[in-house]
N, C-alpha and C positions, 0 to 999 in steps of 0.2 A: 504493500500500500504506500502511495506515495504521501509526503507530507507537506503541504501548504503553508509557510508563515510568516504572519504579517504582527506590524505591532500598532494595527488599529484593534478596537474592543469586537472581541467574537462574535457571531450570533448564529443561532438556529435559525434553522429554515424548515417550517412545518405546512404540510398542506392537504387540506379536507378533500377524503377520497370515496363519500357520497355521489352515487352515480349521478352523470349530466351538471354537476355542481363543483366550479373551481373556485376555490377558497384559496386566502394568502393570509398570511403571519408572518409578523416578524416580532421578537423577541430578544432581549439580550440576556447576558449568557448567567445574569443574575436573579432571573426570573423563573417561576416555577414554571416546567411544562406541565402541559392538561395531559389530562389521561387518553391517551392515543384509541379512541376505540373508532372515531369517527377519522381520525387523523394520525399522519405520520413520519418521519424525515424522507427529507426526499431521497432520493434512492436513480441507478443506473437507469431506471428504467422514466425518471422524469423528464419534463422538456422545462425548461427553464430560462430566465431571464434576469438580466441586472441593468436597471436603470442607472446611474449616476451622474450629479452635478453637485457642483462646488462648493454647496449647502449641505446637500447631504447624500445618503448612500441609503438605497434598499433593493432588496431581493423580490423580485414576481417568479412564482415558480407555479407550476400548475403540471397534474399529474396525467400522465399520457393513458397510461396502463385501465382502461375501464370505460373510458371514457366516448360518448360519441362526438360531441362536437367541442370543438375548441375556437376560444376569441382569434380570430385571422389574422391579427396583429404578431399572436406566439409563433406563426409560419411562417411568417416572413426570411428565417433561415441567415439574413445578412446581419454582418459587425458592423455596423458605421463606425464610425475616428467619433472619440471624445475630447474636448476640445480643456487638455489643462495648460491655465495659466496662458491663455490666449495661443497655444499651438496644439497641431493637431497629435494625438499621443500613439495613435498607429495605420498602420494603412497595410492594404492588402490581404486584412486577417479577415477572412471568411468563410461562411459556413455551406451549406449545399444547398442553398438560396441562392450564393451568388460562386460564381468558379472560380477555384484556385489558378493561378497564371501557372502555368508547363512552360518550361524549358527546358528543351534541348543541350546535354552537355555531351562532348565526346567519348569515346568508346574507350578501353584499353586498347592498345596497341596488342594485333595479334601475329603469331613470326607465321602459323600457318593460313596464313592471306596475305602474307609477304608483307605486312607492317614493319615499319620502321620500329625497332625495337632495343634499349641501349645495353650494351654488353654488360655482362655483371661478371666482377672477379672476386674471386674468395681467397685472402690474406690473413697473416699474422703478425702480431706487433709482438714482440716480447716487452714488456712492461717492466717486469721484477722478476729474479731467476727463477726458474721454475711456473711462472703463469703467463703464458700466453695469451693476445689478446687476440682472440678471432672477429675478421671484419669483414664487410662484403663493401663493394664502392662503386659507383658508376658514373658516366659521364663526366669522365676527367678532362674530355674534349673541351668541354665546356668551359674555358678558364675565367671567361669572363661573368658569369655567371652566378648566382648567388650560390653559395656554402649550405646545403641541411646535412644535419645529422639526425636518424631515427635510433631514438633508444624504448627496447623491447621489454614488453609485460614479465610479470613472472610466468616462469615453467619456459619460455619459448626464448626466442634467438632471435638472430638478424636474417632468417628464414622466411619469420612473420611476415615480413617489408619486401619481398619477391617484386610484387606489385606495382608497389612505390619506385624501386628500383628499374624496374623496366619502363617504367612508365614516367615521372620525373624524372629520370637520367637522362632524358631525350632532351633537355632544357637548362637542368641543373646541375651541381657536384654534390652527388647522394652521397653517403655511409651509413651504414648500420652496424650499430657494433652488437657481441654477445658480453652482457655482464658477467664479469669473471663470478666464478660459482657454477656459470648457467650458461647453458648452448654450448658451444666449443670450446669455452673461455674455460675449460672446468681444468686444473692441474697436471703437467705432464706426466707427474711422482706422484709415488703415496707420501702425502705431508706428514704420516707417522710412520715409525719403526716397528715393524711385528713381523717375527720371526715364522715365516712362513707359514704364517696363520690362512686356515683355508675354511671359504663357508660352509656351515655346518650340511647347509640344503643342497651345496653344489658338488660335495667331494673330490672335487679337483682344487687345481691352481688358477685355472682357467679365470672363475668370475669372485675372487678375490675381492672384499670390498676395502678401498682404499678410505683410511681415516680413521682407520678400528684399532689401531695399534695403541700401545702404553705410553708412548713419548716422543712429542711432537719433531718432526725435523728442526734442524737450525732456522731452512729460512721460511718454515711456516708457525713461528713459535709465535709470532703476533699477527697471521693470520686471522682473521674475521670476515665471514660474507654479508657485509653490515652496507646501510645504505651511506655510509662515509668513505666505506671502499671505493664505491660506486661512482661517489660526488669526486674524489680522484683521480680514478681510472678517468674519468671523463675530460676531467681537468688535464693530464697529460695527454689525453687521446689529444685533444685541440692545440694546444701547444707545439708537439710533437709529431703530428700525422697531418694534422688540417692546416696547422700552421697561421691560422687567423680567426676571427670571430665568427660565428655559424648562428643556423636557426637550426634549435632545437623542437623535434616532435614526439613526444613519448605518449604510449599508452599502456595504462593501468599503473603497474610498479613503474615503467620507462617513462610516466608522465610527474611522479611523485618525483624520481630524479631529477630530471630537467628543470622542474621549478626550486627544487632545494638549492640544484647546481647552481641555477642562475643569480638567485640569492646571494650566495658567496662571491662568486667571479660575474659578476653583472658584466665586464670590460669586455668576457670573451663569448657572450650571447649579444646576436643580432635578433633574437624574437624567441619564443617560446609557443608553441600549439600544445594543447593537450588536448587526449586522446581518451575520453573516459577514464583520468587519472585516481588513481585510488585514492584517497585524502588522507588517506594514514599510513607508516609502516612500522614496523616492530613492538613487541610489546612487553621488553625489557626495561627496565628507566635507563636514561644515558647515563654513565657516569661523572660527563664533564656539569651536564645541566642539573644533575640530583646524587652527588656523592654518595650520600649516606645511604638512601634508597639505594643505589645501587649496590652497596654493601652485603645487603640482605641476599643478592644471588649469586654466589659465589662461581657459575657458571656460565658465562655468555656469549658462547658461539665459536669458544675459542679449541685451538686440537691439544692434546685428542678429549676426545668425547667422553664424558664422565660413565661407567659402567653402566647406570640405570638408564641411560640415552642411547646408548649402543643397541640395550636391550631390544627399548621402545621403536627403537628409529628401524630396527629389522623387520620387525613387524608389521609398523608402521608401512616400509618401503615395498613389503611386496602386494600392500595393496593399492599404493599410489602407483607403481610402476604397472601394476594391469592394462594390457592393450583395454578392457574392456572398460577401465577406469575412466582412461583420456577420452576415449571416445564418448562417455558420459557426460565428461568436462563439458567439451567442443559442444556437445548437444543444450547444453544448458548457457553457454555464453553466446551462440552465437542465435538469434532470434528468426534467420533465413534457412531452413536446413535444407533447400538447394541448391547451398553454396555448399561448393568442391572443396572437403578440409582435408582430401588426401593426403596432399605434402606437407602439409603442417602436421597430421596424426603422424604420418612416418619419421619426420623431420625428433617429433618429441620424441617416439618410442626410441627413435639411436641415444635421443641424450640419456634416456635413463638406464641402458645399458651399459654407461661409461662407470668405471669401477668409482670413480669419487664423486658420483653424482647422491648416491646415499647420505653420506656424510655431509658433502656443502647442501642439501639439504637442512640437514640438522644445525649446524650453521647459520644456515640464513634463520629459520625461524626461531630461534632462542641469541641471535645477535640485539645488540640493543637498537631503540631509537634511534634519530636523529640527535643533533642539539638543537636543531629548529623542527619544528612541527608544521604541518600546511600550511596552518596560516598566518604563521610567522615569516615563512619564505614567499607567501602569498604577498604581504606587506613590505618584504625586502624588497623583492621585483617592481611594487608598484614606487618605491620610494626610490629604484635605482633608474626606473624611465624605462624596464625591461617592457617591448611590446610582446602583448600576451594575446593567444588566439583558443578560442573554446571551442570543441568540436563532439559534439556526444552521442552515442547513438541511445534513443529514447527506450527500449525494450531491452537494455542494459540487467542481468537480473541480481549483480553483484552493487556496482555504485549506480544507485537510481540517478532521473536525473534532477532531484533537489537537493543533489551535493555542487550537478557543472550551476545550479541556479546559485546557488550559497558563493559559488567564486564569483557569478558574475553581478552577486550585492555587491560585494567586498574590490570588488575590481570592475565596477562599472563601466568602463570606456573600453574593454575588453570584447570585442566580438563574439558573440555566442551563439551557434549555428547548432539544431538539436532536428540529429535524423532519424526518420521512422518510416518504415520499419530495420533497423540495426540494433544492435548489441553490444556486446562489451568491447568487440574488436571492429570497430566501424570504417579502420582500412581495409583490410582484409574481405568485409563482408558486401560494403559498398564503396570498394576502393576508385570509382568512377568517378562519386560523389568527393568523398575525399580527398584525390588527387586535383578536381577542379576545384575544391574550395582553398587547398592551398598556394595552387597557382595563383588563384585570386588574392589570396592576405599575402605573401609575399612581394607580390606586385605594388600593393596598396603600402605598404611598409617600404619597400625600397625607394617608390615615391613620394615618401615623404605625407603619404596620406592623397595626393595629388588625384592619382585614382581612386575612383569608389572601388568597396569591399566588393567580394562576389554575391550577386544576386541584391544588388543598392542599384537606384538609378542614377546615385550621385552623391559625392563625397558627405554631402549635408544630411542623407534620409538617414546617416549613422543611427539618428535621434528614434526609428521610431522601428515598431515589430513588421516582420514582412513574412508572408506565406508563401512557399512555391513548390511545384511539384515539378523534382529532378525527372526527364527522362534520358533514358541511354538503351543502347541496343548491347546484348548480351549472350556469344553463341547465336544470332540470327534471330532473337527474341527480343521484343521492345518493357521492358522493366523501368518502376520509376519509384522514387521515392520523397517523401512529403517531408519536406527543411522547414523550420520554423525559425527565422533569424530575429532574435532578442536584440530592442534597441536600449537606447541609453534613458530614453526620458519615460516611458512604458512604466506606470503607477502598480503598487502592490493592488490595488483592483483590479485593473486591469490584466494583472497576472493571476488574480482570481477566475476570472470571467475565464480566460484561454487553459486554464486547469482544468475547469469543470469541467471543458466541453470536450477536451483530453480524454476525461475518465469517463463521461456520459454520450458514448458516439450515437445512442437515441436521442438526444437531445435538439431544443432546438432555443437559438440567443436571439433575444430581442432588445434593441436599445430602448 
């Protein structure tokens, strides 16, 4: 269930469902309700209405369900713009009274139609002895061209971004890299010592799990797969590989990085997009941010793994690493399930066969926090002038989307584009949609704002909400999906009214 909040005074909305007879109430939230026998909250199956002006606010709701006739007024189906503070507060948001604008965006590039399509190579950076840093790059033709970097959710790699890669490479300088811990990035050594210790379930030497041993190697003794690792690796990856300022695009974990990264090193971010970023990670206390607290755990991600985690983490592992697991995952994050996750399921099942993928498991989830928490790095980025781009897919079933709404209270002049139907991984699942919207923000960003965002008629309509339905062709199939672009001046009613009709698609809004 999604959660709505504002900090005007709440109210009930009840309405008398006596056949042929529409009844309205409004009450506030300090009031007794009556005894619902004639009446009741409204519900999915209401059609509904919200008047508003500058005096005051109420609700007309009347109930669909029983009913034969209703006032003509309730079917009128269109949003009109409400006019605050003498401007208009949205445009283009409409309901099945009046039609959404379709546009046309282009296809992916396909190689079997002989599309133009950008080579992708897969590299290693050695970082620190013994972790290698796996990357994939493209479009290094491209030198004039602006810099992204995509960093990858948890559990997956720079595999995820195939897409991205083939398709932005054609324009720009891609990388993706794999977070050490994860993807390819995972240890070339066992970071412990254990005297040919062999798994109890495999009886060989063969599947050996790397990280089980009694006494850390020299150079993994301060080892951690912590998101500080992470905010470094990153930080040397640009220094070192990129060699200049970048835009960073992350989703889920890859999006909680980029905004933490950028927090700290603002100097070597050119922009920031997240990607259904997770708003939290680890749930140890830091030690730099809460000493004492951190006292209490005397165990935080470091090798080797204390005897009762080795236990756990065996156990644990072989039911995460289940082919039929991931494939459950994939089923639950991604909201299209005639989207092709072949290579992304095979892609995952290699990494959990990698002997020290067990262990940096156990690792990452018992490493501590950050020292900044989301919206601490949320408020760096906006205090360092980082340009920041929202991208969320609305059928998300891990971070809903009243988390991308919560950034974009807190970071209002932030772009916020929310697609449906998508999911947790909304490159991947609508990388059409994805790759035109950030063609568009990077454009807009490199111009200094000069050009409008994608899907604006002009740099000025920043200010208000717009609706439009993406189309693209897909395998010889015309597919489209419904953007709702959040503007800057758009009133918590107003973000009322565009929720309801969200959650009540019977529904029907009347100004």
């Amino acid at each position: 269930m999604e959660i709505c909040s504002f900090y005007s005074t709440p109210y009930y909305c009840i309405v008398n469902i006596r056949r042929n007879v529409t009844g309205k109430c409004l009450i506030s939230n300090q009031a007794m309700l009556p005894i619902l026998k004639e009446k009741r909250l409204c519900s999915g199956f209401d059609v509904y209405g919200v008047n508003k002006n500058r005096n005051r606010r109420s609700f007309t709701i009347a109930a669909l369900k029983g009913f034969d006739s209703l006032d003509s007024n309730l079917l009128s189906e269109s949003y009109n713009s409400d006019m605050v503070d003498g401007k208009v507060g949205t445009q283009d948001v409409a309901g099945r009274g009046k039609s959404v604008p379709k546009v046309m965006i282009p296809s992916l590039p396909s190689e079997t139609k002989g599309d133009s399509v950008a080579a992708v190579d897969s590299c290693l950076w050695e970082w620190k002895p013994k972790l290698n840093v796996h990357y994939e790059k493209s479009g290094c033709q491209n030198v004039n061209s602006a810099p992204i970097l995509f960093l990858p959710g948890f559990g997956v790699g720079s595999f995820h971004y195939e897409k991205q890669l083939k398709d932005l490479g054609r324009d720009y300088r891609i990388w993706a890299l794999d977070f050490i811990g994860q993807g390819k990035s995972l240890p070339c050594e066992d970071p412990t010592s254990q005297p040919k210790r062999l798994d109890e379930s495999a009886g060989d030497g063969n599947n050996v799990l790397w990280g089980f041993g009694d006494e850390a190697e020299p150079w993994a003794k301060e080892l951690v797969y912590s998101v500080d690792l992470w905010r470094d690796q990153v930080r040397y990856f640009i220094e070192e590989v990129i060699k200049e300022p970048v835009y960073i695009v992350g989703n889920s974990l890859g999006g909680y990085v980029a905004l933490y990264f950028a927090a700290y090193y603002p100097e070597l971010v050119k922009g920031v997009t997240l990607l259904n970023a997770t708003p939290f990670w680890g749930f140890l206390p830091n030690p730099v941010r809460s000493p004492r607290l951190s006292r209490l755990f005397p165990w935080a991600g470091t090798f080797p793994l204390p005897t009762t985690v080795k236990k756990l983490t065996e156990i644990a592992w072989q039911k995460i690493s289940a082919p039929e697991s991931i494939a459950e995952v994939l089923k639950q994050v991604y909201a299209d399930h005639t989207t092709k996750v072949d290579k992304v399921f095979s892609s995952i099942l290699e990494v959990t066969e990698h002997p020290a993928a067990a262990a940096a498991l156990a690792s990452i989830m018992f490493a501590p926090q950050g020292q900044l928490n989301f919206k601490e790095a949320l408020t760096g980025c906006r205090m360092n002038n980082v340009p920041l781009c929202l991208i969320y897919g609305k059928e998300d079933p891990w971070v809903r989307p009243i988390w991308g709404l919560q950034v974009k209270r807190q970071f209002p002049e932030a772009p916020y584009y929310q697609i449906s139907p998508a999911g947790h991984c909304p490159h991947d699942e609508v990388p059409e949609i994805v790759n035109f919207l950030l063609r568009g923000w990077v454009k807009n960003v490199e111009s200094n704002s000069s050009v409008a965002l994608p899907l604006l008629d002009s740099p000025e309509s920043v200010e208000y909400d717009v609706v439009k339905d993406l189309e693209f062709v897909r395998q010889g199939m015309k597919k489209s999906a419904r953007v709702q672009f959040y503007g800057s001046m758009t009133s918590q009613w107003e973000r009322l009214a565009m929720f309801l009709k969200s959650r009540f698609p019977y529904g029907v809004y009347s100004p």
